[in-house]
C-alpha positions in Angstrom: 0.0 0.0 0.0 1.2 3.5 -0.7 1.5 5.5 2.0 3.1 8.9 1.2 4.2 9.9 -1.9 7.0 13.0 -2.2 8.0 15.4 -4.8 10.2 17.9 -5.5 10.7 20.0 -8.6 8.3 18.3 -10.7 7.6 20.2 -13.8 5.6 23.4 -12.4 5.4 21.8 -8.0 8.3 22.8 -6.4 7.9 20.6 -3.3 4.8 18.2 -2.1 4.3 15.6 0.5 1.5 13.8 -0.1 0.3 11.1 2.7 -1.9 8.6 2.1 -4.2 6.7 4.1 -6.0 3.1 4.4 -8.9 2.7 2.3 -10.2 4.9 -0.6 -8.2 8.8 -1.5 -9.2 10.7 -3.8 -7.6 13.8 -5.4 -9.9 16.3 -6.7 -9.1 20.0 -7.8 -9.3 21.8 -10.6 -8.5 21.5 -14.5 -4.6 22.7 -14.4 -4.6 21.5 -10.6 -1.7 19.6 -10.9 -3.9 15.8 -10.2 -2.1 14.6 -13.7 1.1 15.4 -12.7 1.0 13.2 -9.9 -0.5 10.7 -11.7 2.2 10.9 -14.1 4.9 11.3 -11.2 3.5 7.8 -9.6 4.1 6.6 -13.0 7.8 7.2 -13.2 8.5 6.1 -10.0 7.5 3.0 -11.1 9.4 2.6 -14.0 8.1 4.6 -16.7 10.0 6.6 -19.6 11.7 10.0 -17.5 12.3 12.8 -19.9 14.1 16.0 -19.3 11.0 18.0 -19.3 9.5 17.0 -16.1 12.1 18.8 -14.3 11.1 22.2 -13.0 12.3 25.0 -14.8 15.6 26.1 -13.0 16.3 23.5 -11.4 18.8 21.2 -11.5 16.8 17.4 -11.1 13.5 16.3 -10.1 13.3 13.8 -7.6 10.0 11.6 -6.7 9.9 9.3 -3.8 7.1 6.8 -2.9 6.6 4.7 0.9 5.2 1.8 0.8 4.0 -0.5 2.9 5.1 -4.0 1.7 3.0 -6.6 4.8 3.7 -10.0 4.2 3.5 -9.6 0.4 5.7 -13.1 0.0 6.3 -12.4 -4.0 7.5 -9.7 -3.5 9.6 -10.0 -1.0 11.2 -13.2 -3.0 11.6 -10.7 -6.3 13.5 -7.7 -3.9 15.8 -10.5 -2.8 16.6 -12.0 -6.0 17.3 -8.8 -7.4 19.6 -7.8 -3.7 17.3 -5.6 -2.3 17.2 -5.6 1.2 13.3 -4.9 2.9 13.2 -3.1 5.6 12.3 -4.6 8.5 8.7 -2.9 9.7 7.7 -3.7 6.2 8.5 -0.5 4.1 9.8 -0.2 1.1 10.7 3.3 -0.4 11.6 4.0 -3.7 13.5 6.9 -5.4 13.8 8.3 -8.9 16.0 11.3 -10.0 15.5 12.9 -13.0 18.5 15.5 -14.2 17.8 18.6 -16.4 20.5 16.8 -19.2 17.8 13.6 -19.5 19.9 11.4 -17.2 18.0 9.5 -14.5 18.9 7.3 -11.6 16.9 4.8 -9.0 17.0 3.6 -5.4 15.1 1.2 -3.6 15.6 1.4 -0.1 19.1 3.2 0.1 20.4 0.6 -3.0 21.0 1.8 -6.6 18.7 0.0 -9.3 18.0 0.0 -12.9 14.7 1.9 -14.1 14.0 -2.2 -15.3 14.0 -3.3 -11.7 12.5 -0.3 -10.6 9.7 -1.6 -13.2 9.3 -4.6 -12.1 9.2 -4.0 -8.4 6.7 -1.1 -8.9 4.5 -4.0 -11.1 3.8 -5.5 -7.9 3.6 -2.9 -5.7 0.7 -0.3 -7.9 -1.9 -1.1 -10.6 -3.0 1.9 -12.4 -6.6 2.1 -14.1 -7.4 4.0 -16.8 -10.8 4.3 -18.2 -10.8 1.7 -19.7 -8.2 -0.3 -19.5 -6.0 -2.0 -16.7 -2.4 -4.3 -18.0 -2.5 -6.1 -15.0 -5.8 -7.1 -14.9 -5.4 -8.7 -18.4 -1.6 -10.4 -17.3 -2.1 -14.1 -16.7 0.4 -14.2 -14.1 -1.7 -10.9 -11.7 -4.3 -13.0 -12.2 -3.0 -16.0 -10.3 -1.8 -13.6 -8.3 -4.8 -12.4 -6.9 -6.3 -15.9 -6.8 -4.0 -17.3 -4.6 -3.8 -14.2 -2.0 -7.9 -14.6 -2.6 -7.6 -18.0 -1.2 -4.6 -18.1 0.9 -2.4 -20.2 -1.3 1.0 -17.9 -1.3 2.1 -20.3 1.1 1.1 -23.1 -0.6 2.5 -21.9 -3.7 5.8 -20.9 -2.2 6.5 -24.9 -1.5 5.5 -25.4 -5.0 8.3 -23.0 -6.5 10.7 -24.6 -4.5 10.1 -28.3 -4.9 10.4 -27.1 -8.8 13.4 -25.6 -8.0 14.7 -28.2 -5.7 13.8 -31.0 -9.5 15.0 -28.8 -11.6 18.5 -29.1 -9.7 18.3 -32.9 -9.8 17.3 -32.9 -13.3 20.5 -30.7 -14.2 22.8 -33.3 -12.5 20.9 -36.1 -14.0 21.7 -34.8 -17.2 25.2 -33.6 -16.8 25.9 -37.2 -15.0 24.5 -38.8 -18.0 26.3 -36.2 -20.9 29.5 -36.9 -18.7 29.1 -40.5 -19.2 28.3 -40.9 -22.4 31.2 -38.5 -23.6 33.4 -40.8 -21.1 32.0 -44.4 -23.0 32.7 -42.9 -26.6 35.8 -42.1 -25.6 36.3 -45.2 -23.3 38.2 -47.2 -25.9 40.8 -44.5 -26.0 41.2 -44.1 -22.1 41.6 -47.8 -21.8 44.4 -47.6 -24.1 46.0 -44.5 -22.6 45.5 -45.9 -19.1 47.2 -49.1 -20.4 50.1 -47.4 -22.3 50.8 -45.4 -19.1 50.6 -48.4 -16.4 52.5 -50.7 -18.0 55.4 -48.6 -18.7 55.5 -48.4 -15.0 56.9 -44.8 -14.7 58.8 -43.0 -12.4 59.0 -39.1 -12.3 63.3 -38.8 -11.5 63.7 -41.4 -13.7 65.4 -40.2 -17.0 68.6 -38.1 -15.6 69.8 -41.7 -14.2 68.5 -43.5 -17.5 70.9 -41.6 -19.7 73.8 -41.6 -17.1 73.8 -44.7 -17.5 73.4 -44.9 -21.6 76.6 -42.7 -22.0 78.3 -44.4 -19.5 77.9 -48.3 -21.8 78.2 -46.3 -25.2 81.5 -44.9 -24.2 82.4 -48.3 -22.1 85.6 -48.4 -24.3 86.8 -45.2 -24.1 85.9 -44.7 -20.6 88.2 -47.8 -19.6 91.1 -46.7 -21.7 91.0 -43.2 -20.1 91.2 -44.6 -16.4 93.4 -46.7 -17.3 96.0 -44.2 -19.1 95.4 -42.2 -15.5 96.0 -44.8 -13.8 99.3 -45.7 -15.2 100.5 -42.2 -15.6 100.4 -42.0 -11.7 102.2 -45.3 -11.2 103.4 -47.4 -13.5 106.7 -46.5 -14.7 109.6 -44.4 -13.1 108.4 -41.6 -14.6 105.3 -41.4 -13.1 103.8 -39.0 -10.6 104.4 -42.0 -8.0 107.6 -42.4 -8.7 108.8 -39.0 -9.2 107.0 -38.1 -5.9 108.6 -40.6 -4.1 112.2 -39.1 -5.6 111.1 -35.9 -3.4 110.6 -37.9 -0.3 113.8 -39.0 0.0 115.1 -35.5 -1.0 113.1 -34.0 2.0 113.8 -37.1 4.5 117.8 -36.0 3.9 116.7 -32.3 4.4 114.9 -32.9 7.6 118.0 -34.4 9.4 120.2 -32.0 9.0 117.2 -29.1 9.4 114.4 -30.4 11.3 112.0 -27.6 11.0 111.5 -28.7 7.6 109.8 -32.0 8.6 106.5 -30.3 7.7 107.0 -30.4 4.2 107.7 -34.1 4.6 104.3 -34.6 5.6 102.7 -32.6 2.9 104.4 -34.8 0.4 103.6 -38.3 2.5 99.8 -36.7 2.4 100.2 -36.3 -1.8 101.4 -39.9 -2.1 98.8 -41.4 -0.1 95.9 -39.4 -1.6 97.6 -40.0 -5.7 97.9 -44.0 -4.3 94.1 -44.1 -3.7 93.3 -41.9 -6.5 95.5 -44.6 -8.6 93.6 -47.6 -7.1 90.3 -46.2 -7.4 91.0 -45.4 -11.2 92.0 -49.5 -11.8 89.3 -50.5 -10.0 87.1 -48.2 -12.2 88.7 -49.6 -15.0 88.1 -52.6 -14.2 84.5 -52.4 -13.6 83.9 -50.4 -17.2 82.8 -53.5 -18.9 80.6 -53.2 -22.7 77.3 -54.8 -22.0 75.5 -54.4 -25.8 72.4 -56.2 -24.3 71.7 -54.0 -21.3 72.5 -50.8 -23.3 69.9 -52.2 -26.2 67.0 -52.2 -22.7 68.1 -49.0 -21.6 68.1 -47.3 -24.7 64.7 -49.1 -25.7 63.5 -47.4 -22.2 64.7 -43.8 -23.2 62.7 -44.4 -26.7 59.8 -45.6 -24.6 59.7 -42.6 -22.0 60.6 -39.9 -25.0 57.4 -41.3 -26.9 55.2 -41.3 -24.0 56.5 -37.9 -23.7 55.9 -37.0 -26.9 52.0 -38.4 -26.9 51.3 -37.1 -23.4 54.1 -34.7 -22.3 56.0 -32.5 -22.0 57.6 -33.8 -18.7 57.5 -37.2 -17.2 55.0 -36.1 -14.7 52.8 -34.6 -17.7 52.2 -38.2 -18.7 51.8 -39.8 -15.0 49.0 -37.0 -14.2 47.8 -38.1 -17.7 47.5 -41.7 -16.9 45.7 -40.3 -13.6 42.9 -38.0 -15.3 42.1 -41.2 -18.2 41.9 -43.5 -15.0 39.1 -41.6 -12.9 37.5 -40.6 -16.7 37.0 -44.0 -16.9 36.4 -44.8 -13.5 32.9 -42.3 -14.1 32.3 -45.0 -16.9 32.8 -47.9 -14.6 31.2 -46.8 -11.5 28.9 -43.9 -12.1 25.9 -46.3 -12.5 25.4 -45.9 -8.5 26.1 -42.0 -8.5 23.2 -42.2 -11.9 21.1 -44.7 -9.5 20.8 -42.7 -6.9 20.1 -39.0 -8.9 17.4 -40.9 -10.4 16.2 -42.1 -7.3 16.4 -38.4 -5.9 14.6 -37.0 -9.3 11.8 -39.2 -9.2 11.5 -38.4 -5.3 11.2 -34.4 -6.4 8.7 -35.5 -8.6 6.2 -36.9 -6.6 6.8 -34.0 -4.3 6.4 -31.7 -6.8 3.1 -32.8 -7.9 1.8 -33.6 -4.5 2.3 -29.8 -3.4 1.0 -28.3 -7.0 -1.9 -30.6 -6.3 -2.9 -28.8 -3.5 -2.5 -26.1 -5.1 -4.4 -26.8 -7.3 -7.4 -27.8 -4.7 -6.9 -24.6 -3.2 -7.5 -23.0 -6.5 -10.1 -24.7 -7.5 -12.1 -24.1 -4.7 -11.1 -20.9 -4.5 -12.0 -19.8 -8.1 -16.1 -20.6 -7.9 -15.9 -17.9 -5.0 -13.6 -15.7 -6.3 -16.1 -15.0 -9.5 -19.3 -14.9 -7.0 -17.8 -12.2 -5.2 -16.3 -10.0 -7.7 -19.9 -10.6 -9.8 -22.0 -9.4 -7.2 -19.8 -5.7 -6.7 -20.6 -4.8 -10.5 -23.9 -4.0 -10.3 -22.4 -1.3 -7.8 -20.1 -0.9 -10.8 -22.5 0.1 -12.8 -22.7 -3.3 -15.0 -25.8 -5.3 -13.5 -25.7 -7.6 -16.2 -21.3 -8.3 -15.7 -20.4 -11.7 -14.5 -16.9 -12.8 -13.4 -15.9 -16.7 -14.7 -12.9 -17.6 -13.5 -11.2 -20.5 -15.4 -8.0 -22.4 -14.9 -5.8 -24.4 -17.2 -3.5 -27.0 -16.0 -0.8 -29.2 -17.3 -1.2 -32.7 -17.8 2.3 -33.1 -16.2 3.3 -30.2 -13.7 7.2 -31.2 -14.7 6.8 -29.8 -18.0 8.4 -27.3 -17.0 11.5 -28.9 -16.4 
């Protein structure tokens, strides 16, 4: 219900507060009073076209602002809330329109900006305005059931309606996404299979290839690499022109040197510290040698393993772990193949649940209706004669669906 309507700067009023009270108020004045302009104010605070010329000469904007008191008016309280309007707690809504002298216009409904569309489409619900001889709500299907079901008391009733259609509509979705996801995951299962295959049996591991071809150079070059520690090996020891050998020429240089000057015996440790650490060095360079053997038959495995991890690689890469996480995704792909006929079962279960809920509750709504509807048209048919129309009668009429989930 409107209960004060405000406006300032409104083509020729400069300010006017206009309370309203319960019941029936009615404006009367003069041709040229200004009744039109109200009228016509009303109207663009709900919604309607603004145009530059309503704005008072002089003046900067014209601003209109309606109060309203909302009740328990459940429709619209779910519309202001789906659109983030916040209602104000003692049941009033006020809304706001500003008109600037340059054409531009803005909107408020309680305190928060809105578009001139929501601004519509809240004021829809909130004021009907007759002409003449016409009303557009009167003749919208959707007022219609609105005034039915507040006529009967159904808004409750029709409020568990709209959200055990919501509450199907959300299992058909997943139903249908489950069963999309599935059937993309069996045309494609053949594939996965494979992939999954490929990728297991070449049991992988993620440090794997730095030690794979480590070991490939070291049997390719198996020749070479023996040769080489074996040329060190000898060059350190093996003749009196070694390292060894012309080390141990210094030794007994120094071990002279140190009895006739013992302060020098420190360099005779520095060179017994070289010998020993050249003797291991030689020892571990035969022994190297010696383990450097050509193995043709292991380097043919290990090189067929490099092939096999560059291919997989190639197919599934471009890392190692590219291809393991690979392998992982085609696995639980087809694991939705393999076990999503419990996750299905039970959606369906769930779906066919909301069904029978959903048609149990738009049932009664339906009753509710229907009972409601024979009344409804006795009512409103015996006020026209007051009208004016003695001969007028009200039918009210409902259409159903054959299946409420129709809509689904």
């Amino acid at each position: 219900m409107l209960i004060e309507l405000r406006l300032r700067n409104v083509a020729v009023i400069d300010a006017v507060t206009l309370p309203l009270a319960g019941g029936l108020n009615v404006l009367t004045g003069e041709t040229g009073a200004g009744k039109s302009l109200i009228v016509g104010a009303l109207a663009m605070l709900l919604g309607e076209r603004a145009a530059a010329d309503r704005v008072r000469t002089g003046t900067d904007k014209a601003t209109v602002e309606g109060v309203f008191d909302i009740g328990n008016h459940l429709t619209l309280r779910a519309l202001l809330d789906a659109r983030g309007v916040d209602a104000d707690e003692d049941d009033v809504l006020v809304l706001k329109r500003e008109i600037g002298s340059n054409g531009r216009s803005r909107a408020w409904i309680n305190g928060s900006p809105v578009t001139a569309a929501v601004l519509a489409e809240i004021g829809a619900l909130l004021v009907s305005v007759h002409g003449q001889h016409d009303s557009r709500q009167l003749l919208e299907s959707e007022h219609q059931r609105d005034v039915l079901d507040a006529f009967v008391g159904a808004m409750e009733c029709r409020t568990r309606v709209v959200e055990a259609f919501h509450a199907r509509s959300h299992l058909v979705a997943r139903e249908r996404d489950l069963l999309a996801r599935r059937d993309d995951a069996s045309r494609r299962s053949e594939y996965l299979r494979f992939v999954v295959a490929e990728i297991h049996d070449a049991m992988l591991k993620a440090d794997e290839e730095q030690p794979l071809d480590d070991d490939i150079r070291r049997l390719s070059n198996a020749s070479e690499l023996r040769a080489l520690a074996s040329q060190a090996a000898a060059a350190l020891q093996d003749d009196e022109q070694s390292a060894l050998a012309r080390l141990s020429a210094v030794r007994r240089v120094l071990q002279s040197l140190t009895r006739i000057d013992p302060p020098t015996t420190r360099w005779q440790s520095t060179v017994d510290e070289t010998v020993y650490a050249l003797e291991a060095l030689a020892q571990e360079l035969d022994d190297y040698a010696e383990q450097i053997e050509a193995d043709p038959e292991r380097l043919r495995r290990l090189e067929a393993r490099r092939e096999t991890l560059v291919t997989l690689r190639r197919k599934y890469g471009p890392q190692l772990d590219d291809v393991i996480a690979t392998g992982r995704a085609a696995r639980a792909e087809l694991d939705l193949v393999d076990g999503a006929s419990d996750d299905m079962r039970s959606t369906v279960e769930a779906r066919m649940a909301a069904d029978r809920a959903l048609r149990e509750t738009a049932m009664q709504l339906s009753g509710l209706r229907e009972r409601g509807a024979h009344q409804l048209a006795h009512k409103v048919t015996q006020l026209l004669p007051e009208l004016g129309m003695p001969d007028g009668r009200v039918a009210v009429v409902l259409t159903t669906l054959d299946d409420v989930t129709a809509f689904g």
